[in-house]
C-alpha positions in Angstrom: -47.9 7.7 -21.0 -46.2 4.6 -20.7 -46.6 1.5 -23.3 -48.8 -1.0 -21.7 -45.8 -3.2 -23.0 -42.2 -3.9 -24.0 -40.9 -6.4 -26.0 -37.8 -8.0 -24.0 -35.8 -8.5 -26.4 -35.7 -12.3 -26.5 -39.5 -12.9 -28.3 -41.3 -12.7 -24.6 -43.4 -9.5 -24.1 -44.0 -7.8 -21.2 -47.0 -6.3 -20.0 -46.9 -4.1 -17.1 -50.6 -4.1 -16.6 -50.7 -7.2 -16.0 -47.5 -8.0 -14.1 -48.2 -5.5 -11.6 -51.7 -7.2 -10.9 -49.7 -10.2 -9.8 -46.9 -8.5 -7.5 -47.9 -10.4 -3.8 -48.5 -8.2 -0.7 -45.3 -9.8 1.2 -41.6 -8.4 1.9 -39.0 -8.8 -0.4 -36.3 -7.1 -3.2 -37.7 -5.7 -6.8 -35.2 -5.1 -9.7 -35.5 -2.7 -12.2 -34.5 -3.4 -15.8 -33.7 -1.3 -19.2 -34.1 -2.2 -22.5 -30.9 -3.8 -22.9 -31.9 -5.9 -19.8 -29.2 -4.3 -17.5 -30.6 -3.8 -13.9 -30.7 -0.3 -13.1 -32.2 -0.2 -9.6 -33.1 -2.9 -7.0 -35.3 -2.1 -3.9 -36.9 -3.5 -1.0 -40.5 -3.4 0.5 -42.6 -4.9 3.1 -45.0 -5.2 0.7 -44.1 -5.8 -2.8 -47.8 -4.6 -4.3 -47.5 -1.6 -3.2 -43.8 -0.4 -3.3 -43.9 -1.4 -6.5 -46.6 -0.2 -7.9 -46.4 2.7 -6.6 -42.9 3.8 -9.3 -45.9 3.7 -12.2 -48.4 6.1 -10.9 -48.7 9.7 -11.7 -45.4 11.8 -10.4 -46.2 12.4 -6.4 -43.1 14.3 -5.4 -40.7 11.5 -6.3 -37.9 13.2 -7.5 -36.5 13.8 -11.0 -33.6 11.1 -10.4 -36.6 8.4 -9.7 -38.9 10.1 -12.5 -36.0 9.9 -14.9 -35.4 6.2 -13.9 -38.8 4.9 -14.2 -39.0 6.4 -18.0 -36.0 3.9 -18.9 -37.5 0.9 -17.1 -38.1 -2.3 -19.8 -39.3 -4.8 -17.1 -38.9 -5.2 -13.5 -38.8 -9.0 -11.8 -38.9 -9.5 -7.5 -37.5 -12.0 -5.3 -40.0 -12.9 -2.5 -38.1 -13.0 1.6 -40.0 -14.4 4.5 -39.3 -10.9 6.3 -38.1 -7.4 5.8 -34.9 -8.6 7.4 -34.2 -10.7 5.2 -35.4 -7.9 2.3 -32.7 -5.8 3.7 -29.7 -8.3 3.1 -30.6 -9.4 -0.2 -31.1 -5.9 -1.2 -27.7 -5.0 -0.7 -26.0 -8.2 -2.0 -27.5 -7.4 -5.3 -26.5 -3.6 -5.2 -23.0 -5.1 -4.4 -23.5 -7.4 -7.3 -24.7 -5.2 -10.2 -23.5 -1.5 -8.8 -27.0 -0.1 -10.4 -27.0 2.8 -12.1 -29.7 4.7 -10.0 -28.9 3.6 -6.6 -27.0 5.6 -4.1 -23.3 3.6 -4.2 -20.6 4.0 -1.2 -17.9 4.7 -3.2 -14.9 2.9 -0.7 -12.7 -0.3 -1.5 -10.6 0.8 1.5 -9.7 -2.6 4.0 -9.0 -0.9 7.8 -6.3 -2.3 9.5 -6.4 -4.2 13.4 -3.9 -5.5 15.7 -4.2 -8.7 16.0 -2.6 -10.8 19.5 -3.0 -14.8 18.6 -3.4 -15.5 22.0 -4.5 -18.7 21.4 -0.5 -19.8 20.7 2.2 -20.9 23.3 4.1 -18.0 22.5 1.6 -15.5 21.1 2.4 -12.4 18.8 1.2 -8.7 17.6 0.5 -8.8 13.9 -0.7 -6.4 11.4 -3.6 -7.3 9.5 -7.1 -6.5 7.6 -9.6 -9.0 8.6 -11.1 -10.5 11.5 -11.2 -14.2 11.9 -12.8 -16.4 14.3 -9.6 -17.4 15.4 -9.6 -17.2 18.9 -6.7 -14.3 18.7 -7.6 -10.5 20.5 -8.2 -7.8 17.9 -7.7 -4.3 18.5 -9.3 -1.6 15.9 -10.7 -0.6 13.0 -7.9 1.8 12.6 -7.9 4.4 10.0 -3.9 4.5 9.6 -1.9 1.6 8.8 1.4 3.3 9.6 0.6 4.2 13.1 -0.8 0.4 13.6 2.9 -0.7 12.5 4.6 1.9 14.6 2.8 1.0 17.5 3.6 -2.9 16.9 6.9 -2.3 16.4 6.8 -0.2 19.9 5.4 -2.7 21.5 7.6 -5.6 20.3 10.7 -2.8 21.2 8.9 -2.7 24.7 8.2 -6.3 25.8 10.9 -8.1 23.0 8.2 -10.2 21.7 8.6 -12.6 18.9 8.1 -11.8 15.3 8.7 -15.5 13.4 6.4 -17.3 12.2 8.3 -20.5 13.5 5.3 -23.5 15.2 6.7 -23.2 18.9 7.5 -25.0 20.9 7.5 -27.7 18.3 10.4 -26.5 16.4 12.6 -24.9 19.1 15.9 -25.5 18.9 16.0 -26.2 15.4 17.9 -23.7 14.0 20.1 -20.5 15.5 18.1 -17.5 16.7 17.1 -14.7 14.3 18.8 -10.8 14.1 16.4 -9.7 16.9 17.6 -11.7 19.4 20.8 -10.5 18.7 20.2 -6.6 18.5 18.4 -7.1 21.7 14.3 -6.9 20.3 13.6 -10.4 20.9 13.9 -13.0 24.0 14.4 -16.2 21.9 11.8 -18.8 23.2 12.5 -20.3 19.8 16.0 -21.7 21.9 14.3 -21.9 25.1 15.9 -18.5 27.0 12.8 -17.5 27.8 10.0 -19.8 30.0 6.2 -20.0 29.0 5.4 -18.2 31.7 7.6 -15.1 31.8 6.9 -14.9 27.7 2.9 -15.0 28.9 3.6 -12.2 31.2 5.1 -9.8 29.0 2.1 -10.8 26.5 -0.1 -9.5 28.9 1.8 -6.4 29.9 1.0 -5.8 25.7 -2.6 -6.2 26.0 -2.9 -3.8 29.2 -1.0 -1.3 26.8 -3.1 -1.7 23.8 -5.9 -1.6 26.2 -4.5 2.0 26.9 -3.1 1.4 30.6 -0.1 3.4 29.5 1.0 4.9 33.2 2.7 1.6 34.0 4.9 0.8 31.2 5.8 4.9 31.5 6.6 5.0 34.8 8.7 1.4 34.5 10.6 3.0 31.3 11.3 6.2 33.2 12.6 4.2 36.5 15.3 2.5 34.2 16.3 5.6 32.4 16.8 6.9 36.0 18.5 4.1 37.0 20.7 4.1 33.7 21.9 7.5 33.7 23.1 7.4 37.9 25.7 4.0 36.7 26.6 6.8 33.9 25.2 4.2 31.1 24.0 7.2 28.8 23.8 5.2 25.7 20.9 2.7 27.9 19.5 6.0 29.1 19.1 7.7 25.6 17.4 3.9 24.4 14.9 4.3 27.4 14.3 8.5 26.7 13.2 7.4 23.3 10.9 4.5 24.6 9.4 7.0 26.7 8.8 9.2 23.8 7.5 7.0 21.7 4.5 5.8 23.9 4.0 9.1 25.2 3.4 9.5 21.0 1.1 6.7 20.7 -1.3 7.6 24.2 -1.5 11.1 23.0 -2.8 10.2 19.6 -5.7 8.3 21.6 -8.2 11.4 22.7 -10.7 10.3 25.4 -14.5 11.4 24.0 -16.8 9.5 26.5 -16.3 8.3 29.7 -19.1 5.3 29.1 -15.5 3.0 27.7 -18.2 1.6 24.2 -17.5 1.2 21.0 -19.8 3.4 19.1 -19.1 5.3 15.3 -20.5 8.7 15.1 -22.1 9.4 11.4 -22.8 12.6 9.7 -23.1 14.1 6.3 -22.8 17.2 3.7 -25.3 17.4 1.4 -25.2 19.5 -2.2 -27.4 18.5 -5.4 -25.3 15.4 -7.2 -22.6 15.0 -4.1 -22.5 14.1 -0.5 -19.4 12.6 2.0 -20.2 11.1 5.0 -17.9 11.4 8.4 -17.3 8.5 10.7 -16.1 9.4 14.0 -14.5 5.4 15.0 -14.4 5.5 19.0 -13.2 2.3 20.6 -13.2 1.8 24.1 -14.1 5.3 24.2 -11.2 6.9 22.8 -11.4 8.5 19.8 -9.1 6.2 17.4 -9.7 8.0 13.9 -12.2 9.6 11.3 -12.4 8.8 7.6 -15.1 10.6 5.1 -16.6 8.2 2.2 -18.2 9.9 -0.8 -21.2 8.3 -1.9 -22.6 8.6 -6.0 -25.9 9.1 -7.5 -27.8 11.4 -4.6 -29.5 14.1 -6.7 -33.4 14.3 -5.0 -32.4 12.2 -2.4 -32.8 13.6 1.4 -30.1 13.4 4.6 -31.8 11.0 6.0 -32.1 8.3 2.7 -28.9 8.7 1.9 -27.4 8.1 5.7 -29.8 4.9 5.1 -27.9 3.9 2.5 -24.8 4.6 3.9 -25.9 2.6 7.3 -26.9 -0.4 4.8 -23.5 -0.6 2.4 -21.0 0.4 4.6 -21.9 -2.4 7.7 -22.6 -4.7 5.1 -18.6 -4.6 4.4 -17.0 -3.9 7.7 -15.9 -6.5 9.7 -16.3 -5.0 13.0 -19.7 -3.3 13.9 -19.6 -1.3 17.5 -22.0 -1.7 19.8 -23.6 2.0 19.3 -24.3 4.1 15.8 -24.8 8.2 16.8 -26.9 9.0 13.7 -27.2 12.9 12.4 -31.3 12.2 11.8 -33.7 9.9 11.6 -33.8 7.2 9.4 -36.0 4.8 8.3 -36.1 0.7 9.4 -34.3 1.3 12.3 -35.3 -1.7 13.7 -34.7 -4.5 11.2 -31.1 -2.3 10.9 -30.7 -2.6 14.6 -31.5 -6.6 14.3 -29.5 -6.9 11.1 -26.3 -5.6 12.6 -27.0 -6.9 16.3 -27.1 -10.8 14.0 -23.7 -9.4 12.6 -22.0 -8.4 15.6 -23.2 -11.1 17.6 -24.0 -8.9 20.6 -27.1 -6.2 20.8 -26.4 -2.7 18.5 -28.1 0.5 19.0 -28.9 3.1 16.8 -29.1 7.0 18.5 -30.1 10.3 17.3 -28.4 12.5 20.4 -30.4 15.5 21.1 -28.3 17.1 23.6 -24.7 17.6 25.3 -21.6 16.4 24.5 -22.5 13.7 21.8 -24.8 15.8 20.1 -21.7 18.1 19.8 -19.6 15.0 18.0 -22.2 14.5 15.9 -22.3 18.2 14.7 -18.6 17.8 14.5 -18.5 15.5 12.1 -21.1 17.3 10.0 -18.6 20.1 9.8 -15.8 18.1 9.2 -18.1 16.2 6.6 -19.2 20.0 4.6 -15.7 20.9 4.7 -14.2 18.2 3.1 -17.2 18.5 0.8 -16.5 21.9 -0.6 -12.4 21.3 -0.3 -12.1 18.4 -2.5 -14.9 18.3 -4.9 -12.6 19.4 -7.5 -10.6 17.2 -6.7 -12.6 14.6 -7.0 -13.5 15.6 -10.5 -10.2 15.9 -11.3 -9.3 12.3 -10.2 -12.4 10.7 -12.2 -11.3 12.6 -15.1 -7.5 11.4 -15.5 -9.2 7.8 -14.9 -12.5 6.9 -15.3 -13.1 10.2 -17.9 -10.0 9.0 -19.6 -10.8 5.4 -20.5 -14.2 6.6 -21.4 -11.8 8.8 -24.1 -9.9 5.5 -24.8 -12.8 3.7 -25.7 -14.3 6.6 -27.8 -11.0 7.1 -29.8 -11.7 3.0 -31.1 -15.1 2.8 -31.2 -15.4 0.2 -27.8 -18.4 0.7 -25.8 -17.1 0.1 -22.8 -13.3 -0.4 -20.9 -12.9 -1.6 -17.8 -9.7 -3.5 -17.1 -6.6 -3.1 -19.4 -3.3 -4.8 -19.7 -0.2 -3.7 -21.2 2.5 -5.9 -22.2 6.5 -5.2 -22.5 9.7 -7.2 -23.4 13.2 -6.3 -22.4 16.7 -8.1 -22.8 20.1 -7.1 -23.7 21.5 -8.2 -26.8 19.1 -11.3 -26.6 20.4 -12.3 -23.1 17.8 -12.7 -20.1 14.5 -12.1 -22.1 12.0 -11.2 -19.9 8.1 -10.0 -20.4 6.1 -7.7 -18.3 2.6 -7.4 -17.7 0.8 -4.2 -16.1 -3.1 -4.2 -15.2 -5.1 -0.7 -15.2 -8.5 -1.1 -14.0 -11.0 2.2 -14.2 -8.2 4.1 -15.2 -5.7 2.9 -11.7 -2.8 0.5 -11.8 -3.7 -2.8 -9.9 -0.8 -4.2 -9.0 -1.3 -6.9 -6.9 -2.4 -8.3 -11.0 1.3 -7.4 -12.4 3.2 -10.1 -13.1 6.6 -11.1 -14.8 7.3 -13.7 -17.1 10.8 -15.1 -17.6 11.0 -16.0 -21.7 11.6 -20.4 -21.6 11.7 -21.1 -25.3 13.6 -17.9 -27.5 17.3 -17.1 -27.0 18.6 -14.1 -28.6 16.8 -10.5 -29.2 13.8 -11.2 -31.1 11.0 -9.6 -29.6 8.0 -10.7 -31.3 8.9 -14.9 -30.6 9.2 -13.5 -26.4 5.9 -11.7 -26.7 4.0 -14.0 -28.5 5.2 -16.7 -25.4 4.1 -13.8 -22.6 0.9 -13.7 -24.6 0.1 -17.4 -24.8 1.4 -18.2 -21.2 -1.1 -15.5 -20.1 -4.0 -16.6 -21.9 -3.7 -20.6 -21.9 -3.3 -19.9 -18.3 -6.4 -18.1 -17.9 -8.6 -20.1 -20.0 -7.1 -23.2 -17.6 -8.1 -21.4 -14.4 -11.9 -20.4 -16.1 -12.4 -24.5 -16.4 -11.2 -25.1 -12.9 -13.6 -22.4 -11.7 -16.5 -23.6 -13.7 -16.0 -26.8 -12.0 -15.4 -25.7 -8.1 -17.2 -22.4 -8.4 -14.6 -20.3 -6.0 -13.1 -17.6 -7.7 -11.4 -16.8 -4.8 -9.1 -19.8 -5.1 -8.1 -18.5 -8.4 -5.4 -15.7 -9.5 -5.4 -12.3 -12.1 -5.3 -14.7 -15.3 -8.8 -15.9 -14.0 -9.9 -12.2 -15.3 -9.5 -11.0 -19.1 -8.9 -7.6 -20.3 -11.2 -5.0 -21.8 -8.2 -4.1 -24.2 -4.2 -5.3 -24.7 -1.8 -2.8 -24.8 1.4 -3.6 -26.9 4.4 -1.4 -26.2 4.8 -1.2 -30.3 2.8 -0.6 -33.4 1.8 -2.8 -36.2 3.8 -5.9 -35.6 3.3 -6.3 -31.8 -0.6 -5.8 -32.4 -0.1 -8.8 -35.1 1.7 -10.7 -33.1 -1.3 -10.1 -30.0 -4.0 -11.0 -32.5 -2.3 -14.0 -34.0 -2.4 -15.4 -30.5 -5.6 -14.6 -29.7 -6.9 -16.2 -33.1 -5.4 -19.2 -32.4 -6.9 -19.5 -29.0 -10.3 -18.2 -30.2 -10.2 -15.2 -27.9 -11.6 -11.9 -29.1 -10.2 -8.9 -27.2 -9.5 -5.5 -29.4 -5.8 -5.0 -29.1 -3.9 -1.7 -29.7 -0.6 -0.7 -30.3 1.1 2.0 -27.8 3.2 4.1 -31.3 6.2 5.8 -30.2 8.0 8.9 -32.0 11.5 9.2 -32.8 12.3 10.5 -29.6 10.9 7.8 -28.0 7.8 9.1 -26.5 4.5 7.9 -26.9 2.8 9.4 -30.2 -0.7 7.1 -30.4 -2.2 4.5 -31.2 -2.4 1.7 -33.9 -5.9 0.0 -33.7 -7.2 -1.8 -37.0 -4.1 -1.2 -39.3 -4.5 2.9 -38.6 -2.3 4.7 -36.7 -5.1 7.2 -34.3 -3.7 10.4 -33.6 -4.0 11.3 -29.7 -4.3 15.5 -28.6 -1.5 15.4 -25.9 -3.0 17.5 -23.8 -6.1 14.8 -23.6 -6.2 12.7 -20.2 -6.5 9.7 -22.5 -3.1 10.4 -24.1 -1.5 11.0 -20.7 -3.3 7.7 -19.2 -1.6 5.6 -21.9 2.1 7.4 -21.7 1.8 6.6 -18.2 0.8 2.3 -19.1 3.6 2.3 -21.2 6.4 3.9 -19.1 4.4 1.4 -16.2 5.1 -1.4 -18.5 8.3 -0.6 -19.4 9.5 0.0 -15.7 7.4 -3.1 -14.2 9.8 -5.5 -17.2 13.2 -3.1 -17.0 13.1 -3.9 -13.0 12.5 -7.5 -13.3 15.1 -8.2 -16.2 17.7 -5.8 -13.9 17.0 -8.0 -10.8 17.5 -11.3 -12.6 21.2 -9.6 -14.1 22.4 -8.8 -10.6 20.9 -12.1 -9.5 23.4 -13.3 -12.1 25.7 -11.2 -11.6 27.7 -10.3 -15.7 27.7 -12.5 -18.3 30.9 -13.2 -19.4 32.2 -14.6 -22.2 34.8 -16.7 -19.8 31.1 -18.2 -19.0 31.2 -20.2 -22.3 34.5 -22.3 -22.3 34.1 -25.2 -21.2 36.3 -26.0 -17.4 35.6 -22.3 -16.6 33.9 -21.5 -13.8 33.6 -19.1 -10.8 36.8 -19.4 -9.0 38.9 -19.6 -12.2 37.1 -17.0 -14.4 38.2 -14.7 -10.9 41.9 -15.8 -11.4 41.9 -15.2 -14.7 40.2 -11.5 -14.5 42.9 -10.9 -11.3 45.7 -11.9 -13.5 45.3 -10.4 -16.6 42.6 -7.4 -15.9 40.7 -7.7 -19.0 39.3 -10.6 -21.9 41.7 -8.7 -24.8 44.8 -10.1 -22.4 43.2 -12.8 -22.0 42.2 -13.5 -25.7 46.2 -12.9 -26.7 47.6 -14.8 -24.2 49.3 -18.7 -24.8 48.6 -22.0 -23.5 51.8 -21.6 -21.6 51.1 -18.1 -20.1 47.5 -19.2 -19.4 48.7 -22.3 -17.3 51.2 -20.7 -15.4 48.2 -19.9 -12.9 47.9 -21.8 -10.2 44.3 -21.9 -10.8 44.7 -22.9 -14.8 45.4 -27.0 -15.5 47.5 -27.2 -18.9 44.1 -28.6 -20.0 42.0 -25.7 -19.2 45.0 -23.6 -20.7 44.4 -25.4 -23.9 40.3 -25.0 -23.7 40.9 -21.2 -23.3 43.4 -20.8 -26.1 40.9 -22.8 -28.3 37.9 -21.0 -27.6 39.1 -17.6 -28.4 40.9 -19.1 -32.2 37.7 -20.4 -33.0 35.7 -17.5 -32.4 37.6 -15.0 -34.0 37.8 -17.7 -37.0 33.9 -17.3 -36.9 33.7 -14.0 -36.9 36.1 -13.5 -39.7 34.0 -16.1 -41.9 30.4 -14.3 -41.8 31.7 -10.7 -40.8 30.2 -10.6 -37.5 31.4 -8.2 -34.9 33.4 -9.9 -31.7 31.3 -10.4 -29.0 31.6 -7.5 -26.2 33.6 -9.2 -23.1 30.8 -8.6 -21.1 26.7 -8.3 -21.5 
């Protein structure tokens, strides 16, 4: 039996007796609390007093997921909606929110790609992109493959020579000379006028009928002027229009007609085993069939086909930005008429959901099933493999120091040569994956010269001070959106080093009054990675652990992510010279002087009357050169340096 009641934690006790007296009889969304006050479910009902109650009742047939739940629940607390509707969208705002532990999560962060026509410009064009706007453009998709979506714009810019710029026409034609395309024959130029309004318009339209999939036209126009090519003899125009041909006999053959009705629909289905299941979607548009992806969804075990397509149904059009007009369902579900309002209110336009019993859709749905049971059993290894070398292996991370929990981890690198060009990397792992649109590069503003531990602890207060700016700003305006990847700090810092990188990491932190556990990545003498160095210890690592190979691979990431940026910024600057130093040397005569004398030794022997006899050399510059090279090797002499290489 259960304790009447729990202490929350904060000097409030809760009695479940007596809360559950007061749940009202109306609609709304009920969360589900542990001890530690972490929300480990959220629900809906029509009626809260009796969905609710119904968890704390003697076991009838609930399941051992929801039996094992409800032994772990501290408190529950419920939001009241004025209908079921409503109920259903706060419901999964909240399971987007706080990702509870026993609800059944879509596991996809996947964005599907459209083409999108801004129609609404003078001179519109075909663009990639993820999102729909309400910006009075034509969008064609979901698709499910980005590369054919940029194939088939680049066909279709090939095919009607459509602009690409981004140039505001026609308010800036004429401004400046037209781009490659126009002159490799891709492009008609309205940006210098060569083209009217209305013959660009035209061929804008001839793109629409082909993404529309009218593809008989522009086939039987491309094979007219491959005709017409070859009898002038003009193969090299012929072979241009052959592969135009090819190519959109590529594209319409990828687009399989399924129904002859011309709707939008997504046909669902799913495999079913004790603690997995993936879901198919058939995506047919305009009744071809444009693409299938499978989703795997987490935390099933006792749930049935039907809940768990309910979820699926919920999460998944929650996200979406297009909804079709028609869902094909496997079975039954539950609230399919608030999910038929919900996503009509979404789309805009009325949405059915269909269970087909017979023919030819019936078949697609049992299609997808199959397809759904077979990736099932393929990749469920997989899959376990995957969560292990990330998710199971920061889970090892956080053993090895004693963290409870890592999430997001950022490892930090310095590279130069000889002092010159410092630069600082910074990687970002989050659940065990590299997130690289959170990379970033520093270039080092206040050290000259190779000392490490002065560039990192600049990379390291940069990064924070910057962060902790960006947390004020978003106190204040409340859009995180606005803000970047400082906004966000780590779980754990990752130092490419051992004892004094760590020191120099925590000294940082301490003076900004940040506490993040920081660790060094140890190397051997071989340079490869050995362990780690967390609290003055150095941690042994088994090598054969998917923890030790997760942090090998941060730290050659790091390492890559700052040698790349400090080799772009040398070819950016092309060698530094010694010649760069004296004074009255530039460019053009640091050239003459390497054409004349083919290395800096010559040059370093040479006289002020050998020096000037170059064209490029005044007597004065002569006299700067000779100089230069005296005083150094004076210098050198004096404290026992070595001479500086000629070139770094």
């Amino acid at each position: 039996m259960r304790a009447s009641f729990y202490s929350t934690g904060n000097g409030h006790m809760f009695d479940f007796n007596e809360e559950l007296k007061k749940l009202p009889a109306k609609p709304g969304v009920y969360l589900m609390h542990d001890s530690s006050d972490a929300i480990i479910y959220v629900g809906k009902a029509v009626n809260l007093h009796n969905r609710v109650r119904s968890y704390f009742r003697k076991n009838i047939g609930r399941g051992p997921q929801i039996d094992k739940m409800v032994t772990q629940i501290a408190r529950f607390e419920y939001i009241i909606t004025d209908s079921e509707l409503e109920a259903l969208v706060l419901e999964n705002n909240l399971i987007k929110e706080y990702s509870p532990r026993y609800n059944t999560m879509l596991k996809d962060d996947k964005t599907y790609p459209y083409i999108k026509v801004t129609v609404a410009e003078p001179y519109p064009r075909v663009l990639f992109c993820r999102e729909m706007k309400k910006d009075r453009s034509r969008y064609f998709g979901p698709f499910t493959s980005a590369a054919a979506v940029k194939d088939t714009i680049e066909l279709i810019n090939r095919l009607y020579q459509l602009r690409t710029c981004s140039r505001n026409l026609p308010k800036e034609e004429g401004r400046s000379r037209p781009c490659l395309n126009y002159h490799i024959g891709q492009c008609m130029a309205p940006c210098q006028g060569y083209i009217s309004r209305e013959e660009y318009r035209k061929r804008v339209d001839q793109a629409l009928d082909f993404l529309n999939g009218n593809f008989q036209p522009v086939l039987k126009e491309l094979e007219g002027k491959m005709q017409e090519a070859s009898e002038r003899m003009d193969f090299e125009e012929a072979i241009k229009y052959r592969d135009l041909c090819s190519s959109v006999r590529q594209v319409s053959q990828k687009q399989k007609i399924t129904d002859s009705d011309g709707e939008d629909k997504d046909i669902i289905a799913l495999a079913l085993d004790e603690n997995d299941a993936v879901v198919q979607v058939f995506f047919v548009r305009n009744g071809k069939l444009i693409g299938r992806e499978h989703f795997y969804m987490t935390n099933v075990s006792g749930n049935k086909k039907a809940q768990v397509l309910l979820d699926f149904v919920k999460q998944f059009y929650a996200g979406t930005p297009f909804i079709p007009r028609e869902l094909m369902l496997q079975e039954d579900i539950e609230d399919v008429e608030i999910l038929e309002r919900w996503l009509s209110a979404r789309k805009g336009s009325r949405v059915y959901i269909r269970v087909p019993r017979k023919g030819a859709k019936e078949k697609l749905v049992e299609l997808a099933a199959r397809n759904a049971a077979l990736v099932l059993s393929q990749d469920r290894e997989k899959i376990r493999r995957e969560e292990g070398r990330t998710i199971g292996a920061v889970k090892e991370i956080a053993a090895l120091i004693g963290v409870e929990s890592i999430t997001r981890m950022e490892a930090y690198d310095i590279s130069n040569i000889s002092g010159f060009a410092n630069v600082g990397s910074m990687v970002v792992y989050e659940k065990g994956r590299p997130k690289r649109s959170d990379y970033r590069k520093f270039r080092i503003r206040t050290v000259s010269g190779p000392d490490d531990y002065a560039c990192m602890k600049e990379v390291l207060a940069r990064r924070f001070l910057h962060g902790m700016e960006e947390q004020k700003e978003l106190e204040q305006k409340e859009l995180e959106k606005e803000f970047g990847s400082f906004t966000r700090f780590p779980d754990l810092i990752l130092m490419d080093g051992g004892k004094g990188q760590v020191n120099i990491a925590l000294e940082v932190l301490r003076e900004l009054g940040i506490h993040i556990p920081v660790c060094g990545m140890v190397k051997d003498d071989s340079h490869r990675t050995r362990g780690l160095y967390f609290n003055n210890r150095e941690i042994p690592m088994d090598r054969n652990s998917e923890g030790f190979k997760l942090i090998t691979r941060v730290q050659d990431e790091a390492h890559r992510f700052a040698i790349e940026y400090h080799r772009s910024l040398r070819s950016r600057t092309q060698v530094k010279s010694v010649l760069d130093d004296i004074p009255g040397v530039g460019p053009a005569r640091r050239k003459a002087l390497m054409r004349h004398f083919k290395s800096i030794d010559e040059i370093r022997e040479a006289d002020v009357e050998t020096l000037a006899r170059l064209p490029e050399i005044p007597i004065h510059v002569a006299e700067g050169i000779y100089g230069f090279f005296r005083q150094k090797n004076e210098r050198n002499q004096d404290s026992g340096d070595i001479a500086i290489p000629p070139c770094l």
